[in-house]
N, C-alpha and C positions, 0 to 999 in steps of 0.2 A: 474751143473744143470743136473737132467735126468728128462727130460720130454715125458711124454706117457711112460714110463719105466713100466714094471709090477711090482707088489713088489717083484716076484723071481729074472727079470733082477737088482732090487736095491738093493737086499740082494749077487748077485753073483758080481757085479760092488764095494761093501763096501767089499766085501772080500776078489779079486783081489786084491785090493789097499791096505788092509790090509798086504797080504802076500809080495806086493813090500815095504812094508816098508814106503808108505809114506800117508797110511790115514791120522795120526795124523798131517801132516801139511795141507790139504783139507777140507774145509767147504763145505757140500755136502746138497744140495739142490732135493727134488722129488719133483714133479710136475705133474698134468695133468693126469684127472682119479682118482683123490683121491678122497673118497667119505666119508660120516660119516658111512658107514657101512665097510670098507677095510680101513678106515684110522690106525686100530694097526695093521695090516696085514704091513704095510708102516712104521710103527714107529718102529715094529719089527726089521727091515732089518739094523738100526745103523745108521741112516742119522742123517742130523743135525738140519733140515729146513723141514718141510713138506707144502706144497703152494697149498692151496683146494679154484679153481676157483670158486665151487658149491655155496660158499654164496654168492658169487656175483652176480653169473648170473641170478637168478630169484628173486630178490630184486624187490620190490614194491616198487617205490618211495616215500615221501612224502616231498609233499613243504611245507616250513616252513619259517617264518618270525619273526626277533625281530626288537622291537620297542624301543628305547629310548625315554623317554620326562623328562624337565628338572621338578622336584618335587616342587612346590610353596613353601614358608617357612610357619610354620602353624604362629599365633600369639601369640601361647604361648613361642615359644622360640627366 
């Protein structure tokens, strides 16, 4: 996980790892900062996972409710 990573610290952390030989056993996750406008700037860099807090955090609620009731039989069948 790099989080608050910029996308150059996560493009130079996947190529470190690449050059010790063991990206390919690491699932790499970015985090934190990622935005819908720098999110290719982020997908660029070779990660695996990208984690954008942004749709969460300013979500609008809405309450919502279901109701179940049992259906009467009609008299045609």
């Amino acid at each position: 996980m790099m989080d608050n990573f910029s996308s150059e610290e996560v493009a130079e952390t996947v190529s470190l790892l690449r050059n010790e030989g063991v990206r390919d056993n690491i699932l790499l996750e970015a985090s934190g900062g990622i935005t819908e406008k720098n999110i290719l700037e982020y997908a660029a860099t070779g990660v695996d996972i990208l984690s954008i807090g942004e749709i969460t955090h300013s979500v609008k609620t809405l309450d919502m409710s279901l109701e179940i009731i049992k259906a009467r039989k009609s008299k045609t069948s």
